[in-house]
VOMI-255523 format. One record per residue: residue number from 1; residue in one letter; y, x, z of N, C-alpha, C, CB in turn. Coordinates in pm, 1 decimal, decimal comma. Atoms other than C-alpha are relative to their C-alpha. Glycine has a CB too. Example, Ala and Ser with C-alpha at 12.3 -4.5 7.8 and 13.67 -1.06 7.14 Angstrom:
REM VOMI-255523
resi_resn_n_y_n_x_n_z_ca_y_ca_x_ca_z_c_y_c_x_c_z_cb_y_cb_x_cb_z
1_a_-119,0_89,0_0,0_-450,0_1230,0_780,0_120,0_90,0_0,0_2,7_-99,2_124,6
2_s_-119,0_-82,0_-6,0_-106,0_1367,0_714,0_109,0_-77,0_73,0_46,2_41,4_-141,5
END
This chain:
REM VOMI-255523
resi_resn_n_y_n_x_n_z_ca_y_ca_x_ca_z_c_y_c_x_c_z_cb_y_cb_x_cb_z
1_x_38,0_-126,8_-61,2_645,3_-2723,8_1367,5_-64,5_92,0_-102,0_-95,0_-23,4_117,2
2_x_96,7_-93,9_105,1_442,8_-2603,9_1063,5_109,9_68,8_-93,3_-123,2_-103,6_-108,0
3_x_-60,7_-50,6_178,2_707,1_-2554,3_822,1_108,1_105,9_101,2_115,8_-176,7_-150,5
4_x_-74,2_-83,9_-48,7_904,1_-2353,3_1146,8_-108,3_139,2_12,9_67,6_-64,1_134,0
5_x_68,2_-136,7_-17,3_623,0_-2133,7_1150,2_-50,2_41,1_-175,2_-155,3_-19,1_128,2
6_x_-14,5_-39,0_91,9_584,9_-2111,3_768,6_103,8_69,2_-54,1_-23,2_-66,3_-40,6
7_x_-142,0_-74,9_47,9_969,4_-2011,2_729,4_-21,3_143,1_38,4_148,8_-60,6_79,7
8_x_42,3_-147,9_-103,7_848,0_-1730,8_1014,7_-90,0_113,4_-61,2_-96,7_-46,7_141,6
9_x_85,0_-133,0_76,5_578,8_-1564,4_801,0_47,4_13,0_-98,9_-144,7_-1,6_-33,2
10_x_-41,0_-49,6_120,2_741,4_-1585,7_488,7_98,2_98,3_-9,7_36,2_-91,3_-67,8
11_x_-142,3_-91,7_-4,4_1049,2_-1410,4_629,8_-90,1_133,1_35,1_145,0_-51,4_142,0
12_x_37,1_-134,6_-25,6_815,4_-1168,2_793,4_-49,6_79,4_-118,5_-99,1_0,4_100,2
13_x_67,2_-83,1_111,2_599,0_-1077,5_490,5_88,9_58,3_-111,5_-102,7_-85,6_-68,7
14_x_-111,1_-56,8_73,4_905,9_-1055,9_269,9_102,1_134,6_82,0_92,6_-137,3_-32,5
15_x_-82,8_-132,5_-74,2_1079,9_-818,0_519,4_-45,3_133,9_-32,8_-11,8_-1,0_159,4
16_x_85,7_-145,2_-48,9_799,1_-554,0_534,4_-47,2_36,8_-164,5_-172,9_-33,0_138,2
17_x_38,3_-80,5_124,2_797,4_-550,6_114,2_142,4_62,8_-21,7_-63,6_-96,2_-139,7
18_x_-135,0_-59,4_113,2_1146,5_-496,7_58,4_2,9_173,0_86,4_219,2_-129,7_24,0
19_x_-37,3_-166,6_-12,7_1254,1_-80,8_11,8_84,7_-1,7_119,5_91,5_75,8_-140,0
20_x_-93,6_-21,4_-77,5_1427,8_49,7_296,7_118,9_55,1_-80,7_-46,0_79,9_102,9
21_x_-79,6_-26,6_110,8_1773,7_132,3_211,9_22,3_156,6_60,9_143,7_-112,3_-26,8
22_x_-29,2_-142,1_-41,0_1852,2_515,6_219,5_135,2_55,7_70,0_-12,0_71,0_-117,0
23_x_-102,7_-57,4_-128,8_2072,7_694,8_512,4_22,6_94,4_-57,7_-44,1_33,1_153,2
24_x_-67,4_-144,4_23,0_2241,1_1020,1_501,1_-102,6_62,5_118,9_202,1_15,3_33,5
25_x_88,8_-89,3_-143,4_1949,9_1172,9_753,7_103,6_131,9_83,4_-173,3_109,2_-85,8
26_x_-113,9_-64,0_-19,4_2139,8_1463,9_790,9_112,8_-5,9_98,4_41,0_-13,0_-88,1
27_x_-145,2_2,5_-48,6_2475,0_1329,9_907,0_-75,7_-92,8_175,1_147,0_-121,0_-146,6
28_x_64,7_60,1_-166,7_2243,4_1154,2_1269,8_0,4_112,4_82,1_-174,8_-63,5_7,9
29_x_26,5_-87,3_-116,8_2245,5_1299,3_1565,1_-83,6_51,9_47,4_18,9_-28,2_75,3
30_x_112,3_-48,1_-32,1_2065,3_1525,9_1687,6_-53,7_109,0_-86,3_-79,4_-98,1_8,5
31_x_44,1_-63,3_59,5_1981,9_1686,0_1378,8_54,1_190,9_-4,1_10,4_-87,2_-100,5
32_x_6,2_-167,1_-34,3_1983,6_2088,4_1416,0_-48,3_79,7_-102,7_-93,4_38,4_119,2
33_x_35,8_-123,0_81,4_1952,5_2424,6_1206,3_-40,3_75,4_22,1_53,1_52,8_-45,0
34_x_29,1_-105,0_-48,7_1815,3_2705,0_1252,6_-57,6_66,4_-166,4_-106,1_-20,8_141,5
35_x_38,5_-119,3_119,2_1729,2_3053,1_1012,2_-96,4_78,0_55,1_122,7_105,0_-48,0
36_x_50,2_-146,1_-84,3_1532,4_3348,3_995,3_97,1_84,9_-25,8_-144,7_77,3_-45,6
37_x_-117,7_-70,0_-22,5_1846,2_3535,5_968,5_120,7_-22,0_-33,6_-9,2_90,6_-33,3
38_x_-133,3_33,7_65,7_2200,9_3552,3_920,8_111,4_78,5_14,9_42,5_-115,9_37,5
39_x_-123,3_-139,6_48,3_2491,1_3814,5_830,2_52,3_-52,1_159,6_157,0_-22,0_-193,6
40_x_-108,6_11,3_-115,3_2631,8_3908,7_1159,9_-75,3_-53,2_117,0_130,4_-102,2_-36,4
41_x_90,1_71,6_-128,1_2378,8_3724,8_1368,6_10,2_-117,0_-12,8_36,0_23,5_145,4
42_x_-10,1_108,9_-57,6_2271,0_3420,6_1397,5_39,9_-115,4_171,2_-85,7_3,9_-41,4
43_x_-95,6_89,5_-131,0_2465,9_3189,1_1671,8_141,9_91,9_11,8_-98,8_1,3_193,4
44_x_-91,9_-19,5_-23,4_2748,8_3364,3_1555,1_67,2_-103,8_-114,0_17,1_137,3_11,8
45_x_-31,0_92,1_60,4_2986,4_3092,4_1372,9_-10,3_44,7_-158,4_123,8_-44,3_53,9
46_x_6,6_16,0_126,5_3056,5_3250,3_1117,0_-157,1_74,5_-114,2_146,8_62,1_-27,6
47_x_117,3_-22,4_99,2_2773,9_3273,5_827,8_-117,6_-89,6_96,4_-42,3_195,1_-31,8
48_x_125,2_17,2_-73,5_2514,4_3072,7_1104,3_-52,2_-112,3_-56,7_10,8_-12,8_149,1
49_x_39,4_115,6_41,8_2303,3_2820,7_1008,2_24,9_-136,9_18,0_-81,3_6,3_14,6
50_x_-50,6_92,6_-20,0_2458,8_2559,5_1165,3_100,8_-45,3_-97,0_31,8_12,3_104,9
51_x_-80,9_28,6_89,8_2719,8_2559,7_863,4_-60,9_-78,0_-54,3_47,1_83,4_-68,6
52_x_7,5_45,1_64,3_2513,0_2424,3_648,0_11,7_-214,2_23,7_-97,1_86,8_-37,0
53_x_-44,8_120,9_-21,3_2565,0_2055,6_840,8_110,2_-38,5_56,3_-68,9_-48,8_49,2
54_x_-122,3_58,8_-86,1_2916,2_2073,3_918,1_121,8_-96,9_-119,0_93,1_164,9_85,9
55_x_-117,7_91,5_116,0_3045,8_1839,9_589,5_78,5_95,7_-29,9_105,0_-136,2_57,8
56_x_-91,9_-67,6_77,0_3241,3_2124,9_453,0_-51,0_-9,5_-165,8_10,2_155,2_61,0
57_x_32,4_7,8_126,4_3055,3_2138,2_122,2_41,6_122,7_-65,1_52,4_-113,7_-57,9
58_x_-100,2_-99,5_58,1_3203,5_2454,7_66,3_118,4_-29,6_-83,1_-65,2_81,1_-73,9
59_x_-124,4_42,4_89,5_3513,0_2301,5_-49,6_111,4_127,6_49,4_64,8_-186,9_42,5
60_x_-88,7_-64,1_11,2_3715,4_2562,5_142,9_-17,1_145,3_-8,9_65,7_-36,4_79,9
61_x_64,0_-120,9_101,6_3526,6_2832,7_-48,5_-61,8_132,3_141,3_175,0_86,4_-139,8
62_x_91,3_-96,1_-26,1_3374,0_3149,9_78,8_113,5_44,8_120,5_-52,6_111,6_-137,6
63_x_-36,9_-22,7_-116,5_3536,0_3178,0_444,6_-43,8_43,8_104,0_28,8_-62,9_25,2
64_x_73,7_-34,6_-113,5_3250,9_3277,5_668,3_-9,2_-93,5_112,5_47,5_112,5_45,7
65_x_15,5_63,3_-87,0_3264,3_2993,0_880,2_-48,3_-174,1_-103,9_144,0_24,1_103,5
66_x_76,8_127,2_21,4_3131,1_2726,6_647,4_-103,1_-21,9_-76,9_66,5_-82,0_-37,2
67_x_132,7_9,1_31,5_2785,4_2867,0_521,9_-109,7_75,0_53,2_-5,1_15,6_-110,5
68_x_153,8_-55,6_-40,5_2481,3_2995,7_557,1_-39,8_149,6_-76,2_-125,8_-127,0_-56,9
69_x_41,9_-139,3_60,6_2423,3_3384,7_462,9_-122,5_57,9_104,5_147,7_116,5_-5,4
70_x_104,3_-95,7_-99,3_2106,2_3564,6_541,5_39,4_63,5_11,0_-111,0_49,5_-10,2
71_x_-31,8_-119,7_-0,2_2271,1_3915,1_500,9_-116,6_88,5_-68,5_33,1_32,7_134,9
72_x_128,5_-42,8_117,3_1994,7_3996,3_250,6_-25,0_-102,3_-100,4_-154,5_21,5_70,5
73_x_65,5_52,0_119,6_1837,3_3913,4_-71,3_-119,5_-109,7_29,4_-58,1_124,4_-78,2
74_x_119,1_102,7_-41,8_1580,8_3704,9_116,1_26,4_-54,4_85,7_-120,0_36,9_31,1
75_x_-57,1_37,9_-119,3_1578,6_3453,2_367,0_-20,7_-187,1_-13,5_176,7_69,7_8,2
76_x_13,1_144,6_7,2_1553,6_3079,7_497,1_82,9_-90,6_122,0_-159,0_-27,3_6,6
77_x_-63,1_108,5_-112,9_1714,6_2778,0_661,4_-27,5_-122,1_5,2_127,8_-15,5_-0,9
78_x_58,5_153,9_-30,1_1621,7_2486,0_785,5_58,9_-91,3_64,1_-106,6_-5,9_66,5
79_x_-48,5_85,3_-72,3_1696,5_2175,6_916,3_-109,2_-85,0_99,0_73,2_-76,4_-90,6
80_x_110,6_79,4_-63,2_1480,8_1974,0_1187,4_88,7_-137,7_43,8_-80,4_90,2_142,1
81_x_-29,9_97,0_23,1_1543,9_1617,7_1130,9_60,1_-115,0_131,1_-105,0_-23,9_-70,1
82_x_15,4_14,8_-165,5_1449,3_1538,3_1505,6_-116,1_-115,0_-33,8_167,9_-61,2_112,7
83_x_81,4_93,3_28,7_1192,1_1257,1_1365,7_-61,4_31,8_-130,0_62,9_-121,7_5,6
84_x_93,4_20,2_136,1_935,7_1200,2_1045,6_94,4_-86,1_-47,8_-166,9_-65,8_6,6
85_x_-66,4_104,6_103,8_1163,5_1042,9_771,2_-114,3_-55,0_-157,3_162,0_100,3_-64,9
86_x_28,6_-29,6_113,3_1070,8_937,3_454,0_117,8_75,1_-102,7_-48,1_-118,8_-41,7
87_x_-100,1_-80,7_53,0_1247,7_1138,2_218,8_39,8_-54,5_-130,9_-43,1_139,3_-9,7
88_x_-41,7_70,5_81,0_1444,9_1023,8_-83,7_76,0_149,0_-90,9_90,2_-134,4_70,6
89_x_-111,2_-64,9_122,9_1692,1_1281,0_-244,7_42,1_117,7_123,6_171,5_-137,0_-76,2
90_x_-102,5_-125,8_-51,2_1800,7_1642,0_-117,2_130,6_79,1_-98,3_-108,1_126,4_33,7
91_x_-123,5_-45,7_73,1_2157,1_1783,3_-226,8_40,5_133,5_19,7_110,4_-77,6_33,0
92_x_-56,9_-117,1_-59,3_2234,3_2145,4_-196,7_114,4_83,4_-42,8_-87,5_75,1_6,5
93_x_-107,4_-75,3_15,3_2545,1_2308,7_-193,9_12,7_132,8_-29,2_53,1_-11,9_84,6
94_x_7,7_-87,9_-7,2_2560,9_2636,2_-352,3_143,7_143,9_-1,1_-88,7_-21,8_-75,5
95_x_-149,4_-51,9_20,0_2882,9_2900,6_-383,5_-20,7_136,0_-121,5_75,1_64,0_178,9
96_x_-10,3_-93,0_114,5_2967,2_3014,4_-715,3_19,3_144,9_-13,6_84,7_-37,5_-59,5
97_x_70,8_43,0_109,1_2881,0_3260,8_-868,4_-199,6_33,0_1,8_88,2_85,4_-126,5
98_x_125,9_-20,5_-68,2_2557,6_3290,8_-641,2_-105,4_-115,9_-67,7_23,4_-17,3_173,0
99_x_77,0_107,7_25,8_2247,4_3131,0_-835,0_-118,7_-8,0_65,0_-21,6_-9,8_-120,8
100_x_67,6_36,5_-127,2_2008,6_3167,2_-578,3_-170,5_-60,8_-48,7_109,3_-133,5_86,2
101_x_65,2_47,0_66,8_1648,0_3157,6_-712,0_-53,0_-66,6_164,1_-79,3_92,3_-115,9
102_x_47,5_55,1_-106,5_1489,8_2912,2_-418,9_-99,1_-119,6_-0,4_101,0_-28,3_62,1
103_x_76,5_106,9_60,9_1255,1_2650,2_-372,3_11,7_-53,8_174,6_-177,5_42,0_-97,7
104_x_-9,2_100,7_-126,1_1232,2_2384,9_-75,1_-117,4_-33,7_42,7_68,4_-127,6_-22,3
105_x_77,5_14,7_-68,5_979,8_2328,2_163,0_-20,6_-103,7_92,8_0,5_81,4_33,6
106_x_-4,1_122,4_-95,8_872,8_2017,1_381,4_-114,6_41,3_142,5_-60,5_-159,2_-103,4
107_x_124,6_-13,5_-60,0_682,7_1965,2_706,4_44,2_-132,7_94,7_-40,9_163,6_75,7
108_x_-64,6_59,7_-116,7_637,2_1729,9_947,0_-95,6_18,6_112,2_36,8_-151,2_-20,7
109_x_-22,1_-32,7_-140,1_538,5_1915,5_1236,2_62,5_154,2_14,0_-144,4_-15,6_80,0
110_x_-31,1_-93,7_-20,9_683,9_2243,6_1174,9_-58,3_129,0_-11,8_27,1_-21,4_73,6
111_x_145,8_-102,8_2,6_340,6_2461,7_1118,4_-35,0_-0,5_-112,4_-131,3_-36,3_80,6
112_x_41,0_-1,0_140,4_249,0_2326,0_837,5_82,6_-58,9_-144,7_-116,9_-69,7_12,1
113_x_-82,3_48,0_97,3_420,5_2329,0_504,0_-10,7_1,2_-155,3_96,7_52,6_26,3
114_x_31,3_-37,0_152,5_428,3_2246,3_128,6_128,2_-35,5_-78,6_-135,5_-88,0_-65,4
115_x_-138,9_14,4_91,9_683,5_2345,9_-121,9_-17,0_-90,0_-98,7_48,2_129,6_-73,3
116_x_-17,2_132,7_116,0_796,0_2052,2_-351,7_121,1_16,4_-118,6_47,3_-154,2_93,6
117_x_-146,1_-37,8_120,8_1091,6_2220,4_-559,7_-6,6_125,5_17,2_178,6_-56,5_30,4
118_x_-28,3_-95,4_18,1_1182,6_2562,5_-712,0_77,2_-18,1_-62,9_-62,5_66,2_-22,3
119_x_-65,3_-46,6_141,7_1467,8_2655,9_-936,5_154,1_72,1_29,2_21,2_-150,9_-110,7
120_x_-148,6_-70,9_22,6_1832,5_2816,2_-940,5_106,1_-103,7_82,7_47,7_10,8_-191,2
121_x_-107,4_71,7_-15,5_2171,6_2677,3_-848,9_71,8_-25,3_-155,7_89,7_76,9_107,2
122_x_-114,7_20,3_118,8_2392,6_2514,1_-1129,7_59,8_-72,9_-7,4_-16,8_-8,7_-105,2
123_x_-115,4_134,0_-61,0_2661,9_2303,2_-1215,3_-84,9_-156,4_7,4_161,3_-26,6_-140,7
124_x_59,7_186,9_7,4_2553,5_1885,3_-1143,8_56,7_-49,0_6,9_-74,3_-79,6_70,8
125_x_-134,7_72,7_9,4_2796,8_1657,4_-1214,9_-88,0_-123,2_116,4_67,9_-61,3_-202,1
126_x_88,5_105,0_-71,3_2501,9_1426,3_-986,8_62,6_41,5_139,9_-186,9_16,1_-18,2
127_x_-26,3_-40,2_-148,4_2617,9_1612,2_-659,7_102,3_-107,1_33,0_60,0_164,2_26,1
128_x_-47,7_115,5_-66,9_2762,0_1337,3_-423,8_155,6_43,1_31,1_-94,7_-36,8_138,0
129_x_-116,2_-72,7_-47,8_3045,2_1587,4_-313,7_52,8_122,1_-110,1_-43,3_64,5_147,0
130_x_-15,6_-135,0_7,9_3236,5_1835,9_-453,1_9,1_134,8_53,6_52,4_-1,6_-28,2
131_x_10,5_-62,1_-86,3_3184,8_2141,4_-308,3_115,3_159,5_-24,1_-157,1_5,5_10,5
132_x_-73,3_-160,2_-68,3_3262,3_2550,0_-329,0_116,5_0,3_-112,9_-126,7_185,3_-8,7
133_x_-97,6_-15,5_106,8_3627,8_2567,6_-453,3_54,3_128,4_-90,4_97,8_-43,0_56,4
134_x_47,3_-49,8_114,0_3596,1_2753,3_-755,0_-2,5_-68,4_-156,9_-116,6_23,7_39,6
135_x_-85,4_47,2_92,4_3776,9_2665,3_-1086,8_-127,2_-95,4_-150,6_107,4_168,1_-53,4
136_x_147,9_82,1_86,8_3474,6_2425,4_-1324,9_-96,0_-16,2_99,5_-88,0_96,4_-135,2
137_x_90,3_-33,8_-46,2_3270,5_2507,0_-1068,9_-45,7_-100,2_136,8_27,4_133,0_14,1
138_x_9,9_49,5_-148,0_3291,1_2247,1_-786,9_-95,9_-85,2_14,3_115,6_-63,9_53,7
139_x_107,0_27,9_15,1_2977,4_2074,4_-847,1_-131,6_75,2_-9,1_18,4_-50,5_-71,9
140_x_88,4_-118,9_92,4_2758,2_2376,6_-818,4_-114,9_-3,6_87,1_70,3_176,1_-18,1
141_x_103,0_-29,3_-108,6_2406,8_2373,7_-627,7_-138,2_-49,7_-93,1_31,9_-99,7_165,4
142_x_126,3_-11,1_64,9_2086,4_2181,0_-727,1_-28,9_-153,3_90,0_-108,3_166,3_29,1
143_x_46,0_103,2_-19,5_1961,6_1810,6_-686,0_-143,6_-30,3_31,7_35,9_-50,0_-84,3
144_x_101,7_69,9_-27,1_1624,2_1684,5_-558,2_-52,4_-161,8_30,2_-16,3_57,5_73,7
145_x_72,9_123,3_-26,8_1487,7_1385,7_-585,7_-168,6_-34,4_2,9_52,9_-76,5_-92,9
146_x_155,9_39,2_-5,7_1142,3_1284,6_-460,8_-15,0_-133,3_98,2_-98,5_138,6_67,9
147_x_58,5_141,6_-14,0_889,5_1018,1_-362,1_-54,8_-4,4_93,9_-80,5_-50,5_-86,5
148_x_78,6_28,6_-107,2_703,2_928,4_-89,3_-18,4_68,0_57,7_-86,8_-38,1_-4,5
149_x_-5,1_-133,7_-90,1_758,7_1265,8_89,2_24,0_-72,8_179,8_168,1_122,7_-66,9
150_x_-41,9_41,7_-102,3_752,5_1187,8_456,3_-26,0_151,8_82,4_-72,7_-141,4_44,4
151_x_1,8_-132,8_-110,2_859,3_1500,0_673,5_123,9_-13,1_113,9_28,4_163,2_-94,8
152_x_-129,8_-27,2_-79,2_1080,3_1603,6_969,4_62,4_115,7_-34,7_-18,9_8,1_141,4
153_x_-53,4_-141,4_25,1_1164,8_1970,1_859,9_17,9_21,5_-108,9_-65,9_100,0_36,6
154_x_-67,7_-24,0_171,2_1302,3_2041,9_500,3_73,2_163,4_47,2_168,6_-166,4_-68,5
155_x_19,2_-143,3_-10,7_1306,8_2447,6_451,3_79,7_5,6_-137,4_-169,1_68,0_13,1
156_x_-46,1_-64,3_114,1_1548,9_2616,2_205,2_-3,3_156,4_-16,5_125,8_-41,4_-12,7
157_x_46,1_-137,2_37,2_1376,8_2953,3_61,7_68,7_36,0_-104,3_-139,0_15,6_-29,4
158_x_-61,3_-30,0_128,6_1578,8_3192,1_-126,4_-79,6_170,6_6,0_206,8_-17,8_-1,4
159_x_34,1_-115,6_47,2_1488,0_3499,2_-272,7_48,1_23,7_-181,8_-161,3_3,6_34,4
160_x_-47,7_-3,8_158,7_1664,6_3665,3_-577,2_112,5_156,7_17,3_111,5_-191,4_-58,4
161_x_-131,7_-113,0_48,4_1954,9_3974,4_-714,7_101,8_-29,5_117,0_88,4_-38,4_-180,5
162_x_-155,4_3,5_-43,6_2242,2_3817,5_-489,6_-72,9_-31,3_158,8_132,4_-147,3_-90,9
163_x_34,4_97,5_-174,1_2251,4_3729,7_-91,8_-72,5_-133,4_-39,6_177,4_-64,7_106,0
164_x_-19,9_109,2_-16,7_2133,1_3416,0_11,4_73,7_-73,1_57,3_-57,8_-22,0_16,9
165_x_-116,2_84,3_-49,8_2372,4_3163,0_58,7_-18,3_-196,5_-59,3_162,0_93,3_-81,7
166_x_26,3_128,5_1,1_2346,2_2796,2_129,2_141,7_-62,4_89,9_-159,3_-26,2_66,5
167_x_-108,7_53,8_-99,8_2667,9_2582,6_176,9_9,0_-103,5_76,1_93,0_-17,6_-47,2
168_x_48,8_212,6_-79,4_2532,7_2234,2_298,9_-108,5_-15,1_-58,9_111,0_-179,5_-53,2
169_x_154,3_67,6_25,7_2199,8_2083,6_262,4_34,7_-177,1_70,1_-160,4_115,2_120,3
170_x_8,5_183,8_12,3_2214,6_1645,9_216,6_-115,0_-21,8_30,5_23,1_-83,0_-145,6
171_x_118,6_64,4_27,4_1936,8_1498,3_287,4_-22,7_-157,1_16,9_-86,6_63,6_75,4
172_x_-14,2_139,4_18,8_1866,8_1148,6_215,3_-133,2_-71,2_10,2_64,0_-27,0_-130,2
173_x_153,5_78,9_-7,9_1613,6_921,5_323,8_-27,7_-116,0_79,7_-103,6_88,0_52,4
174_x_24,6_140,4_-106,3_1473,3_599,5_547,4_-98,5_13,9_85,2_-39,1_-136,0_-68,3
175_x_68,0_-30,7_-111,4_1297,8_560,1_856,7_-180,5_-42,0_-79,7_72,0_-108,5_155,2
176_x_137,5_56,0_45,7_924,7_515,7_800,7_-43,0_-129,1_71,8_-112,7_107,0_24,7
177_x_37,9_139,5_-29,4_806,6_177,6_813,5_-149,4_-48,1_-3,0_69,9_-79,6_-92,4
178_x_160,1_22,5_77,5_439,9_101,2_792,4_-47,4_-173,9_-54,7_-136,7_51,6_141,6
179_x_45,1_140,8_3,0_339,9_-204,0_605,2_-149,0_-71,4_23,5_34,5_-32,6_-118,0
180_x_135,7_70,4_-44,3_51,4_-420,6_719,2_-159,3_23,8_-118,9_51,7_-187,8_5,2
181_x_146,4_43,6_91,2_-273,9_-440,0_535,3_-37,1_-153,1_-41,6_-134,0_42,2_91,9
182_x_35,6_173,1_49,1_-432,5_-743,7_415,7_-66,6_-27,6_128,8_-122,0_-37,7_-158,9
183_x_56,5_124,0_-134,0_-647,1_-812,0_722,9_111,9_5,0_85,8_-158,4_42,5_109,0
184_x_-138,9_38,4_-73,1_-308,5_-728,5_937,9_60,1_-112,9_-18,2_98,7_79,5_-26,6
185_x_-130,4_121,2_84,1_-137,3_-1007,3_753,4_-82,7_-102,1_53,0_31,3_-13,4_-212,5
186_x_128,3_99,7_-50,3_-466,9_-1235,6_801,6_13,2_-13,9_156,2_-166,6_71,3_-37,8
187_x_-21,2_-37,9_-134,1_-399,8_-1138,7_1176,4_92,5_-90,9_60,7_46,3_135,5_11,6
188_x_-173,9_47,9_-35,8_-45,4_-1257,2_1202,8_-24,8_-117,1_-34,6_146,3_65,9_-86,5
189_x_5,9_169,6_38,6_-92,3_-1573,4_1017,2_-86,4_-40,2_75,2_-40,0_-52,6_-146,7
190_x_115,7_52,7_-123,6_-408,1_-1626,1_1235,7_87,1_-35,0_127,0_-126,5_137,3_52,0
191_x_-4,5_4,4_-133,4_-226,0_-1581,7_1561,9_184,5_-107,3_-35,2_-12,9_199,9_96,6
192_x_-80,9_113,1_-47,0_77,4_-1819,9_1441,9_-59,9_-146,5_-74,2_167,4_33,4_-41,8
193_x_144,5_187,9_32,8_-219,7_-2123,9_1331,5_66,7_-4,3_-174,5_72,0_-264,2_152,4
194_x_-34,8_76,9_129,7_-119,5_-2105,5_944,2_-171,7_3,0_-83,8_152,3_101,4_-104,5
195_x_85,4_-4,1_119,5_-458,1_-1955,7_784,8_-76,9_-142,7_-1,5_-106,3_132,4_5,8
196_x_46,1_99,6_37,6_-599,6_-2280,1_847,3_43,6_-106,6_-41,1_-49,2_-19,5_54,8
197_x_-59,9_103,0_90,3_-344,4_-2485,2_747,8_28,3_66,5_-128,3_130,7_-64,7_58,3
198_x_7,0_-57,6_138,6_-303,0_-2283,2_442,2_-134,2_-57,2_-74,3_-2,5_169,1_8,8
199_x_147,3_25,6_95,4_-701,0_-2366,1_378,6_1,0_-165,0_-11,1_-174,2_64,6_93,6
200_x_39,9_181,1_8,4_-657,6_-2768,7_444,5_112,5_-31,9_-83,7_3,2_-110,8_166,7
201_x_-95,3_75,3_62,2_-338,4_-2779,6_235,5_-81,5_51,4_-193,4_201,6_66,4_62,1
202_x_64,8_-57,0_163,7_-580,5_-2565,8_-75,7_-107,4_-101,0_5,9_-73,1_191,6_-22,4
203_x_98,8_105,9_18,3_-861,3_-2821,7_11,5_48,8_-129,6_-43,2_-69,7_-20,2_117,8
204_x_-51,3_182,8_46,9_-672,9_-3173,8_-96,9_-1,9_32,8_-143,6_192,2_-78,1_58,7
END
């Protein structure tokens, strides 16, 4: 019986170190867009924020029905996750030859927010997809990778010379997991009888 309840904590304590493995957040259900504006109106298809999660990638280039235009030089879009993720890697799709000075924003309740990236669009041979078809150019947007970010809302701010335009937004990440503490752990082993056989097998 001891060594069925030793197999039991070892599996547990090893479970709750290993990394979660990273999802496509993004591509779950549920997840939703919304702007503060968009050429033509927003909730109209084409240019609305909803483009930016429909897997086009801008592969079939500048069509009006598969991105995201404010209809100005300024402007933002977002995604609401529908839950707190942890966050791992954002991918953004941009359409050549728009470089889009922007920076990204997190939150996880929607009120409050702090930007964690600024910079341009350019080519990345790192982008997962190819995207706006456009001749060298089909790798063209801007990579993020970060750490221990845990939000539900990820904000893409542009401001710059050209429209804003966003052709897809990736986001990549794992559910949040919380791992125990040390007296938690002390807890668990308590309530399946090991800490004291742990102490009479260190006493011989």
């Amino acid at each position: 019986m001891f060594f069925a309840r030793t197999v039991f904590a070892a599996s547990l304590l090893g479970a709750a170190a290993l990394p979660a493995q990273a999802i496509e957040l993004t591509d779950l259900s549920g997840v939703v867009a919304s702007a503060s504006s968009c050429y033509l109106g927003c909730g109209n298809a084409q240019y609305d924020a909803g483009n930016i999660l429909d897997g086009d990638y801008g592969a079939t280039g500048n069509t009006g029905l598969n991105a995201w235009n404010a209809g100005g030089y300024a402007g933002y879009v977002q995604v609401n996750l529908g839950s707190v993720y942890v966050l791992e890697r954002i991918e953004l799709y941009g359409g050549y030859p728009y470089a889009n000075n922007f920076s990204l924003a997190v939150s996880s309740d929607g009120s409050n927010w702090a930007t964690i990236y600024s910079g341009t669009y350019q080519d990345v041979p790192g982008l997962t997809h190819d995207g706006v078809n456009y001749p060298g150019h089909a790798k063209y947007g801007a990579v993020v990778n970060v750490v221990d970010i845990n939000a539900q809302y990820v904000r893409y701010s542009a401001s710059s010379a050209q429209w804003a335009y966003l052709y897809e937004m990736d986001v990549q990440g794992h559910v949040v997991t919380a791992v125990p503490e040390p007296e938690t752990y002390a807890l668990m082993l308590a309530g399946l009888g090991l800490v004291g056989f742990a102490g009479r097998r260190q006493s011989k």
